[in-house]
C-alpha positions, 0 to 999 in steps of 0.5 A, a space after each residue: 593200658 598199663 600193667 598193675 605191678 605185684 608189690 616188692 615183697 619185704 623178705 623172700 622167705 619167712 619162717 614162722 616157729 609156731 604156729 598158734 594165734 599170733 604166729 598164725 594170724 602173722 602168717 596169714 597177714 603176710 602172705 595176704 599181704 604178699 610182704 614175703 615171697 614164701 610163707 613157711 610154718 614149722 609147729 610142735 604139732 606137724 598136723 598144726 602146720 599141715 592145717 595151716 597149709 589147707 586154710 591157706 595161713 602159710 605157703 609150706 608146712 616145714 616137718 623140723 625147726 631146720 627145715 623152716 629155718 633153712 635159707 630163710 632171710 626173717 625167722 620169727 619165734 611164736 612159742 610160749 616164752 618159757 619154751 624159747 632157749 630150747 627153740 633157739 639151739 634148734 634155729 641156731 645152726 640153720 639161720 642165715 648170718 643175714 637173716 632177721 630174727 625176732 619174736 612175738 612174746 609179751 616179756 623181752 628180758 627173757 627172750 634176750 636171756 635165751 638168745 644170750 645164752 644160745 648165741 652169746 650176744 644179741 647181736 645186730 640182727 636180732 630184734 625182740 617184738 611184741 605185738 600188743 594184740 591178741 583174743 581168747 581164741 587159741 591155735 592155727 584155727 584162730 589166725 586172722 590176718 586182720 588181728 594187728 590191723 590198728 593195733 600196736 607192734 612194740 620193737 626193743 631193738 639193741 643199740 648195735 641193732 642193724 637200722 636197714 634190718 630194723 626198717 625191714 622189720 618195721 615195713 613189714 609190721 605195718 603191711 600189717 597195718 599196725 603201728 610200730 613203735 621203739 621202746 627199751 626191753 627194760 621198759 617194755 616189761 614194766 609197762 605190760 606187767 602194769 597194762 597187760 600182765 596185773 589186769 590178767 593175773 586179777 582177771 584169774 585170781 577174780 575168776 578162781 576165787 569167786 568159783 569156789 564160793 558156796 554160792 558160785 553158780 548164782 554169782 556167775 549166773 547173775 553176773 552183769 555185763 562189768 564182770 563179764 566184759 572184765 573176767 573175758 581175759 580170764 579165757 586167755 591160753 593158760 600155759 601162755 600166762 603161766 609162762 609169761 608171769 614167770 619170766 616177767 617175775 620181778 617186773 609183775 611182783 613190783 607192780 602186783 605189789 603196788 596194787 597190794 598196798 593200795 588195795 589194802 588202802 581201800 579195805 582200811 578205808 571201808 572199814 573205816 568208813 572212810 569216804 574222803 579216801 574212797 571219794 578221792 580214789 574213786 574220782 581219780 580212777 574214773 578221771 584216768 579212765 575217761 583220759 585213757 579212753 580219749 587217748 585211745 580214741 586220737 582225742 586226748 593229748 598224746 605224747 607224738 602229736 603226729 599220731 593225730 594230725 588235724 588239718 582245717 579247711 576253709 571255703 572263702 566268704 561268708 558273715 557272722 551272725 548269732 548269740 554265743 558263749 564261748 567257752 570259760 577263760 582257760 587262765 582262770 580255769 587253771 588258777 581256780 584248780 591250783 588255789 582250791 586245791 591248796 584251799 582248807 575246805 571245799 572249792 565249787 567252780 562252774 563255768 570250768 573249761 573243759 579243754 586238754 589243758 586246764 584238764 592237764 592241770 587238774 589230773 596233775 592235782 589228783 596225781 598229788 592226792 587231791 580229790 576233784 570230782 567232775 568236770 561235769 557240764 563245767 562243774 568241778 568241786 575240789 576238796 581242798 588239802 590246805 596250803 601244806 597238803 600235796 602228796 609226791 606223785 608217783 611219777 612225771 607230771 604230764 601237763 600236754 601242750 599247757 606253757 601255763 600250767 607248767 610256769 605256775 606248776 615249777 612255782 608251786 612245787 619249787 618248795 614241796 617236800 617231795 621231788 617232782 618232774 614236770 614234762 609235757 608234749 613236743 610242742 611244750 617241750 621246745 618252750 623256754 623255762 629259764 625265765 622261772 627257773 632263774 627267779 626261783 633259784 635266787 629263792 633257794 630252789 634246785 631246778 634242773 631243766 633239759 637242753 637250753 633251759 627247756 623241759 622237762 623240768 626237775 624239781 628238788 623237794 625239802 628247799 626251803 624259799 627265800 623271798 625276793 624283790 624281783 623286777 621282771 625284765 619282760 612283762 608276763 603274767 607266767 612269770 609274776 604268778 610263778 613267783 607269787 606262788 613259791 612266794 606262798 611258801 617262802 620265808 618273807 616277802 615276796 614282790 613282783 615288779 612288772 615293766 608293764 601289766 599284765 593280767 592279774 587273774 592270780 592276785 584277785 584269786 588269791 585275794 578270793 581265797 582269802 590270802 592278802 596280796 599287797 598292790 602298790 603300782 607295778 609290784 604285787 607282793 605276798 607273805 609266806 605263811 599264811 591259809 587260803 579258805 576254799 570259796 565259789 568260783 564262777 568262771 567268765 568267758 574267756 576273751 582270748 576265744 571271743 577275740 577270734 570273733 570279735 575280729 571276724 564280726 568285724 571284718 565280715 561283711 554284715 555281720 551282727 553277733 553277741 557274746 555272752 558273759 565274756 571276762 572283761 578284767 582290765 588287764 585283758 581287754 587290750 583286744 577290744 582297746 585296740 579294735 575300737 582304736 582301729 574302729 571296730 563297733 563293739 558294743 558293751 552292754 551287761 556290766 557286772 561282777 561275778 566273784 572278783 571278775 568283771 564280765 559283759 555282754 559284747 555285740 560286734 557288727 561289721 565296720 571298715 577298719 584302719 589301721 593304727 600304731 598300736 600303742 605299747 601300754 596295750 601291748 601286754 593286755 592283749 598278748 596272746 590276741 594278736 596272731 587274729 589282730 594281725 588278720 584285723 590289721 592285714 583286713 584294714 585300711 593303712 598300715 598297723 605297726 606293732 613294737 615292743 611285743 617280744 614276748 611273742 616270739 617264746 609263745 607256743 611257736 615265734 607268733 610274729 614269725 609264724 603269722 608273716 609266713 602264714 599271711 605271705 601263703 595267702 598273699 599278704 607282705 609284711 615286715 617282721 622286726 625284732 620286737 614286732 611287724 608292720 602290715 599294711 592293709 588291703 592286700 588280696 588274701 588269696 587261698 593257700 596252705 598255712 602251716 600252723 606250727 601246732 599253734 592253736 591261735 595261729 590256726 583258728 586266726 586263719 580260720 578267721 581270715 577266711 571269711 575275707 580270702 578270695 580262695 580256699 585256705 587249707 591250716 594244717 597242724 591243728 590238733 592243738 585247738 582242742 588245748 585251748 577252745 573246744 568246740 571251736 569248729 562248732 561254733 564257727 560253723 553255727 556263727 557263719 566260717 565255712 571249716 571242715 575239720 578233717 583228721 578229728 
């Protein structure tokens, strides 16, 4: 029986200048922890240390800063901030030339003040912290070794900043089980005095004022759960805010002053009985709060989306039966939010998809002074503020993993008159923008992206536009929406020619909103000028979610399934094309129009396809429904050949590349081309591990292909389903895929 090893301590001896809750519950983690060999404590009150040597927080009790200093290898300073540079000279002539300095407190500025001014520099082994964490409770008596446990631990290291003691640092921070991450001091103190330091300085002010109303015992015996929960931090360490709003003076005056102005926006606004601007503050206030929760929560789109991996894991087998609704069509849920908002009037849409993406757009709207109430059950009203009536947002606008808010965005705002910059997450961020850039910079515009043409995107306001004819080299409906919105504002015409169609969701929008839109052949065109007339929007099924079980109807095994309602617009459906080609038995029943949109019921049953060259006019209708066409095509009988189909390689992740590689970890071979792929059918689908590259579409077509592997398919990278299709796993498991989300 093989012995069980202690773990290597991070440091030997740790040297811990306050020992109050943060210092304290530090203490405590690490010595639980065993990430330093020796926990030493030196506290203003010696019967503080003491304590915390009988309650088991720390190893030894120092009687002198230079005792807990000596031979130590990490000092960390925990005394309120103001009190900082006075510790510092006491540390200065016992610390180690290599031991790590650092500290606990909320403003960094003026720590690296004091250590400028005790030691001259900050030099390479100091490294400020803060760990976002704390509770009303007070003293050595408060510790708590779990206190950091899920919490955030924020470092400013310096440039010169020593990397092995950084990682040192950071390996013992997350012993505490939090999570570190690297941020500037100058940033650092802007986003507390925003997050941590206002809602504090309310909290008192709030707390203060109502106790010296008349009537002060009914308020606060009266009190609901709101105002509780909100003056809670009211309770905090009075000496410790005092000292930090001091220190973090000009930050926290800069943001105290931004609430100022806006809270004075809200007394004119009651007085004036003004309920358009209460409304729109109110909306957009809760619309960030639940985003916020979501964040918190690993729900929403995050920045980093390794903080939320998801991992689907499919059992082989099964069919597909049931009557559903997919989720609404994620193009014209975009369109309805950017065409009611510039609308006179007020817009109503139903059917909305409530996905991160389209979500992305409508807070982008809101960040532009917009009124949006909901969504609620996939209801949205939108006031609009008419073709001239956005206002500059107060920072970036963040549109997630959303390649198609962030083309029709540039387009849009390449003729506001205030400057905009549009970024998104890691995944967006690698995605090619010059194909709008360079079109709207013929028209006047000044847009300034990152490295090889990829955002963020920097757009100058006060251009004034231009109308041009423009023959776009590769079909994309991106593109030829992008250019008819800026051509909305720009003087003459502008026309759009298309190499093949593409969906045309925009021009029958706009045609809705009452804005006309010249059709001849291949060329759409629009004049500048004109008003949009807010209208009724009802959102169809979206036929690029239907696509995934269109396919996996068919190549299941007796399989009878019915969607409901799905958007049928000409130049969509390329899927069912394609599939009836291939001899699916796709039925279309409950032909209708419903605002501009045909839509139908689609039943799908099982059939033994063939495989087809795809014909390149249906290239463009079904672009973003091949990756589960190539899991049709690797199902079928014969070979599949698809040609001209570029524009998959600068989607979300090079579609073409990304399917072969996922198909070869299940044991199917193909040929990748330049502009396309050749699979031949019938090759056993083995189980395997497929890396989804963060491709919402390429993870739910594996999911798909499950339903016809002989083993169990593991796609990792997933989170990004949510973008496009929320409630996709729900709903394939109600229909007959066996999948576990794990990482959710």
């Amino acid at each position: 029986m093989s012995a069980v090893t202690d773990p290597v301590p991070v440091f030997q001896r740790m040297a811990v200048i306050g020992l109050g809750l943060i210092g304290g519950s530090l203490a405590a983690a690490v010595r639980r922890g065993r990430l330093a060999e020796t926990v030493v404590a030196c506290d203003r009150r010696y019967e503080d240390a003491v304590l915390g040597q009988q309650l088991g927080v720390i190893d030894e009790a120092a009687q002198s800063i230079a005792e807990a200093v000596s031979g130590a290898d990490l000092v960390v300073v925990a005394v309120p901030v103001r009190a900082t540079e006075s510790v510092l000279e006491q540390i200065k002539p016992h610390l180690s030339a290599h031991a790590v300095l650092t500290d606990v407190g909320s403003t960094k500025a003026s720590f690296v003040a004091a250590v400028e001014a005790v030691f001259g520099e900050l030099g390479p082994n100091i490294i400020p912290g803060h760990p976002i964490a704390g509770s009303e409770k007070s003293g050595v008596t408060a510790s708590n070794p779990d206190l950091f446990a899920h919490h955030k631990v924020i470092l400013t290291p310096a440039e010169n900043a020593d990397p092995d003691k950084l990682a040192k640092l950071t390996r013992l921070w997350e012993g505490c089980d939090a999570t570190v991450l690297t941020m500037s001091v100058a940033y650092h103190d802007e986003v507390l005095a925003a997050t941590s330091h206002l809602p504090h300085l309310i909290a008192f002010s709030l707390v203060d004022t109502l106790a010296g109303e008349d009537q002060n015992m009914d308020i606060f015996r009266y009190a609901a759960g709101g105002f509780r929960d909100f003056t809670r931090i009211a309770a905090s360490d009075p000496v410790m805010w005092h000292d930090i709003f001091l220190s973090n003076r000009e930050a926290v005056l800069r943001v105290i002053d931004h609430f100022s102005r806006d809270l004075d926006q809200l007394r004119t606004a009651i007085a004036d009985q003004d309920s358009t601007t209460l409304l729109k503050v109110f909306s957009r206030a809760k619309a960030a709060r639940e985003h916020f929760s979501k964040m918190l929560s690993g729900q929403a789109y995050v920045t980093d989306m390794s903080q939320n991996q998801v991992t689907f894991h499919l059992k082989p087998g099964g069919r597909m039966t049931g009557d559903i609704r997919v989720p609404g069509d994620k193009s014209i849920s975009h369109r309805s939010i950017m065409l009611g908002a510039l609308a006179d009037g007020v817009t109503e849409v139903n059917g909305f998809l409530e996905g991160e993406d389209s979500l992305a757009t409508l807070q982008a709207f809101r960040d532009m002074g917009v009124t949006i109430e909901g969504p609620d059950s996939g209801h949205v009203r939108i006031h609009g503020v008419g073709i001239d009536g956005l206002q500059a947002p107060r920072g970036p606008l963040y549109l997630g993993n959303s390649g198609t808010a962030m083309r029709l965005f540039t387009g849009l705002l390449a003729a506001q008159p205030f400057d905009s910059e549009l970024t998104g997450d890691e995944s967006l961020s690698k995605r090619p923008m010059g194909r709008v850039a360079d079109p709207l910079r013929a028209m006047g515009a000044v847009i300034e992206t990152g490295e090889a043409g990829r955002p963020p995107l920097k757009i100058r306001g006060g251009q004034s536009l231009t109308g041009i004819r423009y023959e776009m080299p590769v079909a994309s409906a991106q593109v030829k929406s992008c250019l008819l919105l800026a051509g909305l504002y720009a003087e003459g015409a502008t026309s759009v020619t298309e190499p093949a169609p593409t969906r045309d969701h925009t021009e029958r929008m706009l045609e809705g909103f009452g804005y006309h839109v010249h059709r001849s052949g291949a060329t759409a065109s629009v004049s500048g000028g004109g008003r949009l007339t807010a209208t009724a929007i009802d959102v169809p099924a979206d036929i690029s979610s239907a696509a995934f079980f269109l396919v996996a109807a068919s190549i299941a095994q007796d399989s009878d399934l019915t969607l409901r309602h799905v958007g049928m617009n000409p130049t969509r459906v390329g899927v069912i094309n394609i599939l009836r080609l291939m001899g699916a038995d796709i039925e279309i029943a409950n032909e209708r129009d419903i605002g501009g949109e045909p839509v139908a019921d689609l039943r799908v049953r099982s059939a033994n396809l063939k495989g087809i060259d795809i014909p390149e006019d249906q290239v463009p209708l079904a672009i973003d429904e091949f990756p589960v066409l190539f899991i049709a095509a690797a199902c079928a009988e014969g070979e599949t050949i698809l040609r001209g189909a570029e524009e998959l390689r600068v989607k979300e992740s090079d579609r073409i590349q990304v399917m072969a590689d996922g198909l070869a970890a299940i044991g199917v071979q193909t040929t990748v081309t330049p502009d396309g792929i050749v699979i031949t059918g019938g090759q056993t689908m083995v189980g395997g591990t497929v890396d989804s590259h963060g491709d919402h579409r390429i993870a739910m077509s594996f999911a798909v292909a499950s339903l016809r592997a002989e083993g169990e398919i593991e796609v990792t990278d997933c989170a990004n389903v949510a973008t496009s299709f929320p409630g996709f796993v729900e709903l394939a498991q109600s229909t007959g895929i066996q999948i576990v989300a794990e990482g959710i």
